[in-house]
C-alpha positions as CSV (number, residue, x, y, z in Angstrom):
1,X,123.5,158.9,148.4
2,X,120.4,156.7,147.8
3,X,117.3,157.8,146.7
4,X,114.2,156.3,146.1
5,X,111.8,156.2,143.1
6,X,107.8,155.3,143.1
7,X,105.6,155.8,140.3
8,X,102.1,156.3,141.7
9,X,98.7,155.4,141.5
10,X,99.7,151.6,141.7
11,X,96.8,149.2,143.1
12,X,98.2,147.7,145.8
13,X,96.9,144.0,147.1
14,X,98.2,141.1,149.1
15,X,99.8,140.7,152.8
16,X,102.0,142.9,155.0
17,X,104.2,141.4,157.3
18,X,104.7,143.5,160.6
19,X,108.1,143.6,161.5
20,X,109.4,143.9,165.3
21,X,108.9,146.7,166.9
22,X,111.8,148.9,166.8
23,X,110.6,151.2,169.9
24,X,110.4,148.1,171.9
25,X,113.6,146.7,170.9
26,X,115.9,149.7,172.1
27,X,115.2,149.9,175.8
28,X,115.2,146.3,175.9
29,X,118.3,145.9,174.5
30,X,119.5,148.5,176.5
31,X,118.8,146.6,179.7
32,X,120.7,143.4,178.9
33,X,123.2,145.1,180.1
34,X,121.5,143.7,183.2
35,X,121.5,140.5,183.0
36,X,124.3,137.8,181.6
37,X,122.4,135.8,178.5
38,X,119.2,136.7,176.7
39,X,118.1,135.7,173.2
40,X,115.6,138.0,171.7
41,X,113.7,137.0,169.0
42,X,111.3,139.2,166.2
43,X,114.3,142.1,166.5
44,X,113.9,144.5,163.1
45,X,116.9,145.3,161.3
46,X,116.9,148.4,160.8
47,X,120.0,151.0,161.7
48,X,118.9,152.0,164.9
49,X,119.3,148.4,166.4
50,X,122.7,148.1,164.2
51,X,123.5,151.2,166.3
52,X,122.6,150.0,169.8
53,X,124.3,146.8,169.0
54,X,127.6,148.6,168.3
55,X,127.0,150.7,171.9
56,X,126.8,147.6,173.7
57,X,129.6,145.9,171.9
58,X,131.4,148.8,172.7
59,X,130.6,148.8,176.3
60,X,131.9,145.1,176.1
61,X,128.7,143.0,175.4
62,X,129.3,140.4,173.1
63,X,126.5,140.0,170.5
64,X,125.7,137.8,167.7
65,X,122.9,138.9,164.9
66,X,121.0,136.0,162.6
67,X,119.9,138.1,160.4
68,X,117.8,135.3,159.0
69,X,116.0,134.7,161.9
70,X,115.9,138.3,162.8
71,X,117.5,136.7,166.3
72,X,120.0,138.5,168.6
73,X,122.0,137.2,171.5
74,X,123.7,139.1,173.9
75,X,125.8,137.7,176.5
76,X,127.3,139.9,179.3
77,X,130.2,137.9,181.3
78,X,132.8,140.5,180.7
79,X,134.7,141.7,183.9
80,X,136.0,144.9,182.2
81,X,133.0,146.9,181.1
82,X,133.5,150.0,180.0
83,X,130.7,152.6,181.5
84,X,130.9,155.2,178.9
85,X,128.9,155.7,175.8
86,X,131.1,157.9,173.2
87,X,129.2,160.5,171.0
88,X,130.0,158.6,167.6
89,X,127.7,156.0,168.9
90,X,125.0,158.5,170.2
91,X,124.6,161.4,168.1
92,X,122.6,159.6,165.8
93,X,120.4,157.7,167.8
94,X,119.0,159.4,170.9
95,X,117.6,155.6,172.6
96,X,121.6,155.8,173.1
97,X,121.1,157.4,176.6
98,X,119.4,154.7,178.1
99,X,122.1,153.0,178.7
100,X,122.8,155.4,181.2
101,X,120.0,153.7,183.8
102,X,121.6,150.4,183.6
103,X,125.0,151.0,183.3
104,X,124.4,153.4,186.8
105,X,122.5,150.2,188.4
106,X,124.8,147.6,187.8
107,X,128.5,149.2,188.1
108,X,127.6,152.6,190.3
109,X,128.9,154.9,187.4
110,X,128.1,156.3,184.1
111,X,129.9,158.4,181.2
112,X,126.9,158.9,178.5
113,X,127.4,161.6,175.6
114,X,124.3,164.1,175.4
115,X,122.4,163.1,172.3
116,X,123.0,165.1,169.3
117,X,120.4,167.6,167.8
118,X,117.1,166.1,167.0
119,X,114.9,167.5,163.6
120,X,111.4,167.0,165.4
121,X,112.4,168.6,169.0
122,X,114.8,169.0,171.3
123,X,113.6,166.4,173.3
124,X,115.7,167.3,176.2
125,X,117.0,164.8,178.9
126,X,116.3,166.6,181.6
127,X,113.2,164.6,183.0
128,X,115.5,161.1,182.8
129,X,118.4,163.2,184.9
130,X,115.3,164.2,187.6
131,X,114.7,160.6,187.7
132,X,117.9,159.5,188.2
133,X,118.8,162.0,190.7
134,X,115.4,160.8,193.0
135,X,117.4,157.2,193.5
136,X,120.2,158.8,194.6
137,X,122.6,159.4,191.4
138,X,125.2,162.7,191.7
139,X,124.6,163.7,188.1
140,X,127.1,166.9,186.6
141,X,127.4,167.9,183.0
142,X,131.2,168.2,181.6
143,X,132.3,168.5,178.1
144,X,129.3,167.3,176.7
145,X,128.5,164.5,178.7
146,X,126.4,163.4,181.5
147,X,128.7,162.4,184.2
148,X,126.5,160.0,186.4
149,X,127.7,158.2,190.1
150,X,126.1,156.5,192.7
151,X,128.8,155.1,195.3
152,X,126.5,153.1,197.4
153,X,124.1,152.0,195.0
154,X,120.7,153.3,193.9
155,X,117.9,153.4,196.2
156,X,113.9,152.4,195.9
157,X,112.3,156.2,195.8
158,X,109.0,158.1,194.9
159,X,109.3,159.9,191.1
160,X,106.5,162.0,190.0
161,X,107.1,163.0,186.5
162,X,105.8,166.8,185.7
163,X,105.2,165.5,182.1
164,X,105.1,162.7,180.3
165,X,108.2,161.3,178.8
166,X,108.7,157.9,177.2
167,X,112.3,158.0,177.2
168,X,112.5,159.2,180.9
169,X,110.2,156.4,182.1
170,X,112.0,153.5,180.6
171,X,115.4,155.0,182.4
172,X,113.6,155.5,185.7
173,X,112.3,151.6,185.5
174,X,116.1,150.5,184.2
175,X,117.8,152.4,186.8
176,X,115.6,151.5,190.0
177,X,115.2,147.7,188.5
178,X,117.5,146.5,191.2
179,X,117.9,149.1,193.5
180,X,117.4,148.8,197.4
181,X,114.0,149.3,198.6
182,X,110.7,150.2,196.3
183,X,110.0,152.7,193.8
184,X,106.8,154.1,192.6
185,X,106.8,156.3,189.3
186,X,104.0,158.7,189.1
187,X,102.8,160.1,185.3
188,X,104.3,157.6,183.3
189,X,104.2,156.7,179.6
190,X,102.2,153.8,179.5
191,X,102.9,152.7,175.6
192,X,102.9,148.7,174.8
193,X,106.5,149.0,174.3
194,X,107.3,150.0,177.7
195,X,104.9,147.7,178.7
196,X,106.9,145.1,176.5
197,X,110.1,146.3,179.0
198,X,108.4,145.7,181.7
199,X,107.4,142.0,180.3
200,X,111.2,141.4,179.9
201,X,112.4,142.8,183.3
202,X,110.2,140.3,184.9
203,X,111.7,137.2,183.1
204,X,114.9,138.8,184.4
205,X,114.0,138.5,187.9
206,X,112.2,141.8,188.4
207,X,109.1,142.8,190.7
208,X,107.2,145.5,188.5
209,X,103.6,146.1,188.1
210,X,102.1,148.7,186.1
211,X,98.6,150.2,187.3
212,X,97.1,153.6,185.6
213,X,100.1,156.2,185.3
214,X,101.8,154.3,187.9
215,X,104.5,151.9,188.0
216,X,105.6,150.2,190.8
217,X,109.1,148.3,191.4
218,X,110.8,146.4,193.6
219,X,114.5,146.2,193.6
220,X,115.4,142.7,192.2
221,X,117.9,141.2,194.5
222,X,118.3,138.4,192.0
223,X,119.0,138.3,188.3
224,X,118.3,135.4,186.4
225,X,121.2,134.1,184.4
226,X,119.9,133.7,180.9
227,X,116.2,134.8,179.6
228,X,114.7,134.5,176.4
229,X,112.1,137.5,175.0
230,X,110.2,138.1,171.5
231,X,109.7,141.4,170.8
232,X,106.5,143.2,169.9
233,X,105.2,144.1,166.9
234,X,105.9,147.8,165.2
235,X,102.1,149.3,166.1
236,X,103.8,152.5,164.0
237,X,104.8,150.7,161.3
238,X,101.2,148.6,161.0
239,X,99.8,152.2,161.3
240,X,102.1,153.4,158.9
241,X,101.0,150.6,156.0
242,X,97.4,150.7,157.3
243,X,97.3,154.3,155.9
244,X,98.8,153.0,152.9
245,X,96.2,150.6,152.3
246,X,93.6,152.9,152.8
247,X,95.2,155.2,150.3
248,X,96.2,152.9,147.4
249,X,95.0,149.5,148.4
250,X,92.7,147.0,146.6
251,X,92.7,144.0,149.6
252,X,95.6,143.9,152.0
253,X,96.2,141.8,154.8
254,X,97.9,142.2,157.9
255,X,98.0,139.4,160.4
256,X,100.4,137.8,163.7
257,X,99.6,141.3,165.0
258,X,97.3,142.5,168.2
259,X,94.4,145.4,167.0
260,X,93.6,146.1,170.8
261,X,97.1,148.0,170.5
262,X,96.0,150.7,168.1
263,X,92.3,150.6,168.9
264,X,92.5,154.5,168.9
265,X,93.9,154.8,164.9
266,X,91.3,151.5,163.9
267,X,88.4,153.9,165.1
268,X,90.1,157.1,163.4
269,X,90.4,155.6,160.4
270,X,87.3,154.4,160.4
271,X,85.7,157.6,161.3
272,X,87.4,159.0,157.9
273,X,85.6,155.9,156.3
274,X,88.5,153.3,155.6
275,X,86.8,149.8,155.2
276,X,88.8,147.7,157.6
277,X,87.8,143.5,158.8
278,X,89.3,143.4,162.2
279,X,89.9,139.8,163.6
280,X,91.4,138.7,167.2
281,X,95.0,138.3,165.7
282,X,94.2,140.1,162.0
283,X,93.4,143.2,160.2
284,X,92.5,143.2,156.3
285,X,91.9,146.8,154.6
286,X,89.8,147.1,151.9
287,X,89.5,149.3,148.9
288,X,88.4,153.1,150.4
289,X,87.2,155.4,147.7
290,X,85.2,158.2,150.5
291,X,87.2,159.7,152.3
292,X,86.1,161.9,154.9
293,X,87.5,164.7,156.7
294,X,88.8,164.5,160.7
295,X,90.5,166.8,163.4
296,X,93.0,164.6,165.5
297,X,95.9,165.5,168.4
298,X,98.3,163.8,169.2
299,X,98.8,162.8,172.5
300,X,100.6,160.4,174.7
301,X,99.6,156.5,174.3
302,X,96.3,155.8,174.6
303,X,96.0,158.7,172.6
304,X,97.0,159.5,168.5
305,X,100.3,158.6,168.3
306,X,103.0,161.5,167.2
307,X,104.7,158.9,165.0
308,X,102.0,158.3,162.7
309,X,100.5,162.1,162.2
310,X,102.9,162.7,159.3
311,X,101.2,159.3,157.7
312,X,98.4,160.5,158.4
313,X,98.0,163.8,156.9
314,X,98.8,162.1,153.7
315,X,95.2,160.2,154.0
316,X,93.7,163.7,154.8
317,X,94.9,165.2,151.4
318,X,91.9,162.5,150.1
319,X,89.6,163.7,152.3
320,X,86.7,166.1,150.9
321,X,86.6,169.7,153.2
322,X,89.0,171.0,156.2
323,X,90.7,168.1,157.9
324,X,93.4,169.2,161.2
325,X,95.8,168.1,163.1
326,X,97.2,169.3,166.5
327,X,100.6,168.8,167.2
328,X,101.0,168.4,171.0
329,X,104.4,166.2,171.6
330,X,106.8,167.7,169.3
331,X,107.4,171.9,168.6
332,X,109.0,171.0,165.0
333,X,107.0,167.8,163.5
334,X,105.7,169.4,160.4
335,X,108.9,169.4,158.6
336,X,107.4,167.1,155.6
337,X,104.1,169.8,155.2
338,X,106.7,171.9,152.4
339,X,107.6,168.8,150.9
340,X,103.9,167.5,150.5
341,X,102.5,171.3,149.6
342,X,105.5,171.0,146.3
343,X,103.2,167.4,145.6
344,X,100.2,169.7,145.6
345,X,98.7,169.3,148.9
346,X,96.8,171.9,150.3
347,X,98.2,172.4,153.7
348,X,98.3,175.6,155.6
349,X,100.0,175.5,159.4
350,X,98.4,177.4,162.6
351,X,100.5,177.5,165.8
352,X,100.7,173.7,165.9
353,X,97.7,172.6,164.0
354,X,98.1,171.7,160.4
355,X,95.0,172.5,158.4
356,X,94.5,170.4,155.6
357,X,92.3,171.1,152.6
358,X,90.6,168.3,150.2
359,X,91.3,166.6,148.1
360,X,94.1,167.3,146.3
361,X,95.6,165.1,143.7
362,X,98.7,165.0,144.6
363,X,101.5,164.9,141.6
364,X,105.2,163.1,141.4
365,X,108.2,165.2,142.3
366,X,112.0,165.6,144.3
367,X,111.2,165.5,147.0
368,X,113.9,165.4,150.7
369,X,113.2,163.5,153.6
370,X,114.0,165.0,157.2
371,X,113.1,163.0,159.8
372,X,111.7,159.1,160.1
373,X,108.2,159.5,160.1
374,X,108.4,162.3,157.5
375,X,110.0,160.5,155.0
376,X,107.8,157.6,154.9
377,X,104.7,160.0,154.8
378,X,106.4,160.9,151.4
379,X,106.0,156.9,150.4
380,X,102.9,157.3,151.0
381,X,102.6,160.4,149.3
382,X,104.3,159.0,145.9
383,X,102.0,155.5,145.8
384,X,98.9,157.8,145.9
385,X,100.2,160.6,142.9
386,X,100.6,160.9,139.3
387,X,103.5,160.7,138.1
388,X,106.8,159.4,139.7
389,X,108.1,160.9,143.1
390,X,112.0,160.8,143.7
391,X,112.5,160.9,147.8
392,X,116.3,161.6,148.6
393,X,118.1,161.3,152.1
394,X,116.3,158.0,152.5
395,X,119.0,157.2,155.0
396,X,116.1,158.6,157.4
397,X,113.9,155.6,156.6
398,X,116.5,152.9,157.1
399,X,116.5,153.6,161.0
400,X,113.0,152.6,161.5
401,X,111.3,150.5,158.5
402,X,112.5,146.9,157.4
403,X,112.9,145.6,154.2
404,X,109.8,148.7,152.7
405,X,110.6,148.3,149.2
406,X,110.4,144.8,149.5
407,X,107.2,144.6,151.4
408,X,105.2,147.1,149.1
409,X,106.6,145.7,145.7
410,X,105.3,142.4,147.5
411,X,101.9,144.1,147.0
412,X,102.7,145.1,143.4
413,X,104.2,149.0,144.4
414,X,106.4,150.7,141.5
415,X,109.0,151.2,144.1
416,X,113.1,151.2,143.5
417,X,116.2,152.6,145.2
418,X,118.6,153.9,143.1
């Protein structure tokens, strides 16, 4: 099993290139399903789109990746699609059950595995089921799966969600994409990458405006044939380097991105005194040396992202006095806090607020990724200590970051796998 080796305390300068956003990519794959030719461009490879791309295939899509180009496209002409989603291709990849919206709009039926155990949650699908049951889907649960049917079609309804769910409202807007009449969704997730969806749906034919909370469709009675889309850039992963810049950097610059996306971390981290330069399509980060102590929660977009709170208790170890963070999304996204305490760090957890003491200087050691976010707060974590830092199970980091050895070493990182 690969591992991965950093020796610390590295200066790191240069440029960043943001990759796609993989968030964005998922449902938006998912929904070609939809349509019969699209060509989506700025995809990241990273195993969770390898994943998806295998679903699909298996459903009977027929795909080609340029990997160069970081290009995919999908083309959708078979006659004998299968409407099941086994639980090889699921387990390990919960963004496999949204296929379960489109599948249920286009062909009336649905076989979708329930997704395996997840580390940060249990991030049940319950709220996408309500959803789908509103438009009209018989939903039962058998062996495992969710067993989904809707003889006559879906139909245009009211949905208001009881909390917010990301996952939930991309199915809702999949499933009622083309179904008869209008639907309006009440408390949705409003993040740019469903936003992003939305954009796509549009080229594809579709009627649906986001306003507030709100989202409201109108079943697309025709599909356009072939669409081209370019995905979004990866707010979590510029958040994700941004931190590392403001822990270890000298001068880096990240450009092609859009800072009115992550307004609310650009004002964090300047609260906790990170020098940034923020252009229209820009950021640069300069060297930080006083850092200063915050409290955050995380909370649904506009708000602090759960994605990037493991990342950023790492800057919080710098800080000087009590730092916290609130965990509000997940019940179980403090796995890395044992891992960072072996580095040194001074981290003590309440209910679901993690109080963090600084600074610490944080020193090299094994340390075992469990979940995405975690083990790249443990990159983090090794470019800012003494010593080297060995992070195993990095198979975690594959599903979500593109080519992150190559992009810090580009910035003159100690970094190897091994």
């Amino acid at each position: 099993m690969e591992k991965l080796l950093i020796t610390g305390k590295k200066e790191l300068s240069g440029r960043i290139y943001i990759s796609g956003s993989k968030n964005a990519s998922l449902p938006i794959l998912a929904s070609t399903i939809l349509s019969e030719n699209v060509k989506l461009t700025n995809i990241p490879l990273v195993k969770d789109i390898f994943t998806m791309v295998e679903l699909l295939k298996f459903v009977g899509l027929k795909i080609n990746i340029h990997k160069k180009t970081n290009r995919i496209e999908i083309k959708n002409t078979n006659k004998n699609i299968k409407t099941l989603a086994p639980y090889n291709l699921v387990k390990t990849m919960r963004a496999g059950v949204l296929v379960l919206g489109p599948l249920l709009a286009k062909y009336k039926k649905a076989k979708i595995s329930l997704p395996g155990g997840c580390a940060i949650g249990t991030r049940p699908v319950n709220l996408h089921l309500f959803a789908l049951k509103k438009l009209g889907a018989k939903i039962k649960i058998k062996n495992g799966y969710i067993i989904a049917e809707a003889k006559k079609g879906l139909r245009g309804s009211k949905i208001f969600f009881p909390s917010i769910s990301v996952g939930a409202t991309e199915n809702a807007i999949l499933a009622a994409f083309n179904s008869k009449g209008k639907t309006i969704l009440y408390n949705c997730a409003i993040e740019p990458e469903i936003q992003d969806l939305i954009n796509f749906l549009n080229k594809l034919g579709g009627n649906i405006k986001l306003a507030g909370r709100k989202i409201f469709i109108t079943g697309c009675r025709k599909i356009k044939k072939s669409v081209k889309h370019e995905i979004i850039f990866d707010r979590i992963e510029l958040g994700t380097y941004l931190v590392a810049a403001a822990l270890v950097g000298k001068k880096i610059l990240f450009n092609k991105i859009d800072p009115t996306l992550i307004k609310n971390e650009i004002n964090i981290l300047r609260k906790m005194g990170v020098k940034l330069r923020v252009q229209k399509n820009s950021l640069e980060v300069l060297k930080s040396n006083n850092i200063k102590k915050i409290s955050i929660s995380t909370k649904p977009y506009p708000g602090f992202p759960t994605d990037l709170q493991a990342q950023f208790m790492v800057l919080m170890t710098r800080a000087k006095g009590i730092s916290k963070i609130k965990e509000n999304i997940f019940e179980n996204r403090f796995m890395h806090v044992p891992e960072l305490k072996r580095m040194g760090a001074n981290i003590e957890i309440k209910d679901k607020t993690a109080i963090i003491s600084g600074p610490s200087q944080l020193t090299g050691a094994e340390v075992m990724a469990t979940d995405l976010r975690a083990s790249v707060s443990l990159v983090l974590a090794g470019l800012v200590a003494n010593n080297r830092t060995i992070i195993n199970r990095i198979y975690h980091l594959d599903r979500g970051y593109e080519f992150l050895e190559k992009k810090l070493k580009n910035c003159k990182a100690h970094i190897k796998r091994f």
